[in-house]
N, C-alpha and C positions, 0 to 999 in steps of 0.2 A: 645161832644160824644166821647167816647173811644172804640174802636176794641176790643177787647178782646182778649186777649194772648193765644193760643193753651199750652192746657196743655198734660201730659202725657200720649198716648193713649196705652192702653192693649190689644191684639186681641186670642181669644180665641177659640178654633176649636173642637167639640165634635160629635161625632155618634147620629144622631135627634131623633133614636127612643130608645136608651139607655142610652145616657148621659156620652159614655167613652170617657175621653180628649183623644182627637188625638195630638194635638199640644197648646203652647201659645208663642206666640213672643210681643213684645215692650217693654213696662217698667221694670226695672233693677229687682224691688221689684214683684216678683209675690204674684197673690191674693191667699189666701189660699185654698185649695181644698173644705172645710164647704162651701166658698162662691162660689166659682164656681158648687160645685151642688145645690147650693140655686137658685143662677141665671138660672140656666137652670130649674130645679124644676116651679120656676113659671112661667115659659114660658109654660110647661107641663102642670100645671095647666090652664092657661088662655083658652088653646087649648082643654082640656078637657068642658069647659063651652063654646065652642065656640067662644072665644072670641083671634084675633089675636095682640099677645103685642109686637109694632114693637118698641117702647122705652119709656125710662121715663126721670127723672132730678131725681139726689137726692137732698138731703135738704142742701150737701155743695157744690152744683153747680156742682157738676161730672154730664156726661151721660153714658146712659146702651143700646145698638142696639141690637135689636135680627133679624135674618135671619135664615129661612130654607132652603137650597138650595136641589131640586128633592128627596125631603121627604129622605134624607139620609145624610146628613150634617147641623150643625147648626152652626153659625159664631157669637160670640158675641161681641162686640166693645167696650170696658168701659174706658171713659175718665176721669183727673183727672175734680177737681174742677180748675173751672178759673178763675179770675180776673171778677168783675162784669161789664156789657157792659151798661154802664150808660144811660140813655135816651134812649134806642135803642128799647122800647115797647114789644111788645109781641114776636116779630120774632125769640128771639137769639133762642131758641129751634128746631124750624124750619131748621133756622140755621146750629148748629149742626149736626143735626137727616139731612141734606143732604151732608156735608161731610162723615157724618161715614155711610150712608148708600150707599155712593158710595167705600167706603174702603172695606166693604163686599163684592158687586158688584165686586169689583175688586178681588180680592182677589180668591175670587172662581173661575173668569174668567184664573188666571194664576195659579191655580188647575188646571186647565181642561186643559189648557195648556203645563204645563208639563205631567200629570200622564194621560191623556184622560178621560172623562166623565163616560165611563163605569165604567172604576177602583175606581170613587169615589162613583157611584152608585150602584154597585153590591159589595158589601164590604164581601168577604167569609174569610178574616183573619185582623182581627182588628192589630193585632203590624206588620204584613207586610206592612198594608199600612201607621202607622204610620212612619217606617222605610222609605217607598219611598217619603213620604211628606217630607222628608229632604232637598233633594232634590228642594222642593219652595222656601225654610227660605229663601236665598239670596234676592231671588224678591218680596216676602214679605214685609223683611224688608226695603227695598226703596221702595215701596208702603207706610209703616211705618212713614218715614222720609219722605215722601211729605206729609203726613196728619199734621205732626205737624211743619211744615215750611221751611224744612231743603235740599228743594230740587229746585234747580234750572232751577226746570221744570213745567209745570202746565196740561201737558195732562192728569195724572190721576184723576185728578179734570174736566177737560173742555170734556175730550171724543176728546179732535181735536189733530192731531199729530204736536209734537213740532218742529220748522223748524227752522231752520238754512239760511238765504239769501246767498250763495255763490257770489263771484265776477265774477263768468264767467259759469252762471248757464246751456248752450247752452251745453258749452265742456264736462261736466263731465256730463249732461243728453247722453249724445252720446254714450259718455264711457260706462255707468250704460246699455243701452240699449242693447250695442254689446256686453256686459259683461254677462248680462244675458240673451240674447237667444244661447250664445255659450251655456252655462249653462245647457239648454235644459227646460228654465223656463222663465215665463211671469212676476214673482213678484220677482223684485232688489229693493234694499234700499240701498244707499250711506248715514254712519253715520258720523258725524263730532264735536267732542265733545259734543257726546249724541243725538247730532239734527239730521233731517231729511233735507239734504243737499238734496238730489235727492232721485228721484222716479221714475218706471216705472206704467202707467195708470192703470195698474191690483193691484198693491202694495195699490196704496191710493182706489182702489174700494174694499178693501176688510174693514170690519164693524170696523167704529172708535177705539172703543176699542180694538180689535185686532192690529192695527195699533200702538196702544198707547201700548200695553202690549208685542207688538216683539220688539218695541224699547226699553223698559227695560229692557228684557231678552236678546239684545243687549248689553244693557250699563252693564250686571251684568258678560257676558261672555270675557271682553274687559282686555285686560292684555297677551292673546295669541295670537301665530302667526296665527291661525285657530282651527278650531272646527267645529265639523258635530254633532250639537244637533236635538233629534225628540221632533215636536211639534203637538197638535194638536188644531186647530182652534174652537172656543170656541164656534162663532155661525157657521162660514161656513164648519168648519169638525171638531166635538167632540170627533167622536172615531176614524176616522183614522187619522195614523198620517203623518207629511211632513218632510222632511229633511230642518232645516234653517243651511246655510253652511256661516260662519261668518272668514272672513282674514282681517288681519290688514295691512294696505296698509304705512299707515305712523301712528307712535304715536298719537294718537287723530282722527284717519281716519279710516273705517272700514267699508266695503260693506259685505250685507247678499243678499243670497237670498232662497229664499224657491223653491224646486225642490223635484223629486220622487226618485227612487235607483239610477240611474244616472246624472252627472257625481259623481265618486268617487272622495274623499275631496283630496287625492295627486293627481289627474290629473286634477283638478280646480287646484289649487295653483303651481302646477309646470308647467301648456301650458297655464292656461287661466288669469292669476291675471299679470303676469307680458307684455303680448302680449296687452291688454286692458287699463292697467292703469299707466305701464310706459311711455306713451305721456305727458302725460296730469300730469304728477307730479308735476311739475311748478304750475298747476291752483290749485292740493289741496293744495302746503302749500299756496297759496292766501285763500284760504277758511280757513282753518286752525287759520292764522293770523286774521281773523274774531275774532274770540275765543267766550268769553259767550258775547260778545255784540248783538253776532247774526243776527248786519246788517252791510252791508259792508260801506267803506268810503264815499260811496257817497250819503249817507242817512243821513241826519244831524236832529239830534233831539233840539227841543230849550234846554236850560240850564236851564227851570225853571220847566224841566219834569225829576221828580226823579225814575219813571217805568211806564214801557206801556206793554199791550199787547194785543193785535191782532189778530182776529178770523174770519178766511173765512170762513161764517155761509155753503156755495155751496160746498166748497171743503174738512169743516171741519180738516184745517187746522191754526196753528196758531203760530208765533214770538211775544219771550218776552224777556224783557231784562232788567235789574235794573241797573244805574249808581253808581259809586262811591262814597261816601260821600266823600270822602277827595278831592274828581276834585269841588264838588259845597260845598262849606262851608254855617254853617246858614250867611243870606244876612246881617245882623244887632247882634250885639253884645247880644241885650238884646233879639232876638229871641229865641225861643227854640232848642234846637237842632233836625239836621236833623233824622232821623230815618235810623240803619244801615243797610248795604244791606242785611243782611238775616232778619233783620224784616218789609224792604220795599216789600220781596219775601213773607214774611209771611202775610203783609198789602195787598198786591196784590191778594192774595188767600182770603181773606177773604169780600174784594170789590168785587173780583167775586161770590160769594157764595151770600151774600149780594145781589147783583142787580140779580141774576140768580133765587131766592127765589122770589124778589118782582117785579121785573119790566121785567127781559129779560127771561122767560123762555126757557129753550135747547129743541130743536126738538133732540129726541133722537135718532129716526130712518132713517136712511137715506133714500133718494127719490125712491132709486133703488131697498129698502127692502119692501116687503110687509108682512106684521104683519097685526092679528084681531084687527079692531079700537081699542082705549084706551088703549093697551099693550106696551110693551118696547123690547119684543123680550126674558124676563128673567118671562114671566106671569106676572108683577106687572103692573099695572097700574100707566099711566104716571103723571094721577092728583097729586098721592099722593107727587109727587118729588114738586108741586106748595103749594105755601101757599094762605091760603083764602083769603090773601090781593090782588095775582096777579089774583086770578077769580074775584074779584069784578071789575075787570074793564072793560070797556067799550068796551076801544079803545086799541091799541099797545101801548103802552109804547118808549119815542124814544133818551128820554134822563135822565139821572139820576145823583146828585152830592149829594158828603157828606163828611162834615165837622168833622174832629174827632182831638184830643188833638194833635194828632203825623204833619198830613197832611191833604191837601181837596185829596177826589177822586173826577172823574168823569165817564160817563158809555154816552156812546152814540153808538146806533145802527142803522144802516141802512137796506135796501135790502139784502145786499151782506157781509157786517160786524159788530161785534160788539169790540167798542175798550174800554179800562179803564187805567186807565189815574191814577197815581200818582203827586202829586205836593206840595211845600213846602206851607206852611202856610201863607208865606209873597204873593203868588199869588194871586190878588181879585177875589175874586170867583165872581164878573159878569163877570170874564176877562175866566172864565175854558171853555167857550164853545168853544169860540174862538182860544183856546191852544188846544184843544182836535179836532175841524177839521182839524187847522194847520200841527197836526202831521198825522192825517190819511190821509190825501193829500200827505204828504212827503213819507208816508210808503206805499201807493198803486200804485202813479205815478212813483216813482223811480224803482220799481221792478215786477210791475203790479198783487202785491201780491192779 
């Protein structure tokens, strides 16, 4: 069996009840205006018949997502064609149509994020707000670059915030803590190349995706000494907005936190960044020194595990990490080569979408949210995210492996996690369960992740 290669995805953004482009960002080549009012046209159409057209395939293997977001935005998603996914039956559309309909999902979410809900809902000047959308393109486009494999992250895919293992995770929770109630605020995030090193308990209770979409807006703001940007919370405040006040503490180190009009961003950075976190400067560059490994020294992975990652189903948090091709070489001359780290990032992302479609379904909503049965919190219904293959069953589903031209996966879920598991070819696959508890024993006992 062969993965199929992500091809080049197009994102398109227009006014739902007139059809004027607001925006288009991804591929170099854009489609020409004829087609882009075609594509929206027969979305018009299907909705005039009643009928809701949420995607299709064309006939050279591309896809088309349609989304209307609060009858006033419509988001289209058009990928290219892709390599055929050989043996893989009827899913790969499935497939697909759950990536790019979480690229929408997201998408809008970091609209509402920056501009507030209102402004994308009450729309009384079409080129003003085309003009403030400018403004998203940054976060967009890395939303962009994690759809098509290029991102070294997996939250915007999983919903769970990407973490980072610190080596001395007690000290810098301490810091984060006294850091932000100086603040005059309950939600701190210590960033450390991109990840989610610390947290304060109000930070991770606020709705996954927001979690996932302040640390992009994080990683897109990261180059200055400070910044006092307004956000507003997509499900927990849409239209008003919060101050995220983001200082860069050491090169690749950076604490946010969200707060109301005080404190001002020069009296954070000049009484409270330096009183809080020059103790403890020692422990970040130890965390630092972590780097994309993202687990510290004392977590030893086997050598026959080429990416893993790791998902607190309770805490909806999660560490991932791809090894180097050139540390593990293929094991025998005549094997095939390993697969390189941004397509072992793109292989990872595509094992999870894979077993999320058929065997490990996402609880989208958190325990502490209450939503009307079968919704998501965005009106859709959660079924439509499953394929008919994961309602035919039974029982749970508790483990899953798959053999493809590149590498075996594996997928094993528990109570409290679900992990998936890369590995080279030369491993026997009666051997992957075995490699697959091994490391989630390593990865939960070492840090009680």
């Amino acid at each position: 069996m062969m993965l199929q290669q992500t091809g080049s995805v197009q994102l398109l953004c227009l006014t739902a009840n007139s059809g004027v482009p607001l925006f288009t960002r991804g591929a170099c080549k854009q489609l020409p205006f004829s087609i882009i009012g075609s594509l929206n046209g027969v979305h018009m159409f299907g909705a005039g018949q009643g009928v809701v057209l949420g995607g299709c395939e064309t006939d050279r293997g591309g896809r088309v997502v349609w989304r209307v977001f609060q009858d006033s935005v419509m988001l289209i998603a058009v990928s290219a064609g892709r390599h055929a996914q050989q043996g893989s039956g009827s899913g790969d559309s499935g497939e697909g149509d759950f990536q790019m309909r979480r690229l929408l999902e997201n998408v809008w979410s970091c609209m509402v994020l920056v501009l507030g809900q209102d402004e994308l809902v009450s729309v009384r000047n079409v080129e003003r707000l085309k003009r403030d959308l400018r403004s998203c393109y940054r976060l967009i486009d890395q939303l962009l670059e994690g759809v098509q494999g290029q991102q070294s992250t997996m939250g915007d895919l999983t919903h769970c915030g990407d973490c980072l293992l610190p080596t001395n995770p007690a000290l810098l929770q301490e810091a984060l803590d006294g850091f932000t109630q100086a603040a005059e605020s309950e939600f701190g995030c210590l960033m450390v190349h991109g990840r989610i090193a610390a947290a304060t308990d109000k930070w991770w209770r606020l709705a996954p995706q927001e979690v996932v979409l302040l640390s992009a807006l994080a990683r897109t703001l990261s180059g200055s000494a400070s910044c006092d940007f307004p956000v507003f919370l997509p499900q927990g405040s849409p239209n008003v907005a919060h101050r995220l006040l983001r200082f860069q503490l050491l090169l690749g180190a950076d604490v946010c936190v969200l707060c109301g009009p005080s404190p001002t961003l020069n009296r954070a950075e000049s009484e409270l960044v330096g009183r809080f976190w020059s103790p403890v400067v020692e422990a970040l560059r130890g965390t630092l020194a972590v780097g994309e490994r993202c687990l510290p020294g004392s977590v030893t992975l086997r050598p026959d595990v080429l990416a893993v990652l790791l998902i607190n189903r309770e805490s909806r948090r999660s560490v991932s990490c791809v090894k180097t091709v050139s540390a593990h070489p293929s094991p025998h001359p005549c094997s095939p080569p390993l697969p390189s780290k941004t397509r072992c990032w793109e292989l990872l992302r595509l094992f999870f979408t894979f077993s999320a479609t058929r065997y490990f379904p996402l609880e989208e909503t958190p325990p502490t949210l209450a939503l009307t049965p079968g919704q998501n919190g965005h009106g859709e219904d959660t079924e439509s995210l499953q394929e008919d293959f994961v309602l035919g069953f039974f029982h749970q589903p508790l483990q899953c492996y798959l053999v493809t031209d590149e590498c075996k996966c594996y997928g094993l879920q528990t109570g409290q996690h679900q992990l998936y598991l890369l590995t080279p070819l030369s491993v026997p696959t009666f051997a992957l369960r075995s490699v697959a508890t091994e490391t989630l024993s390593a990865l939960t006992a070492a840090k009680g992740f």
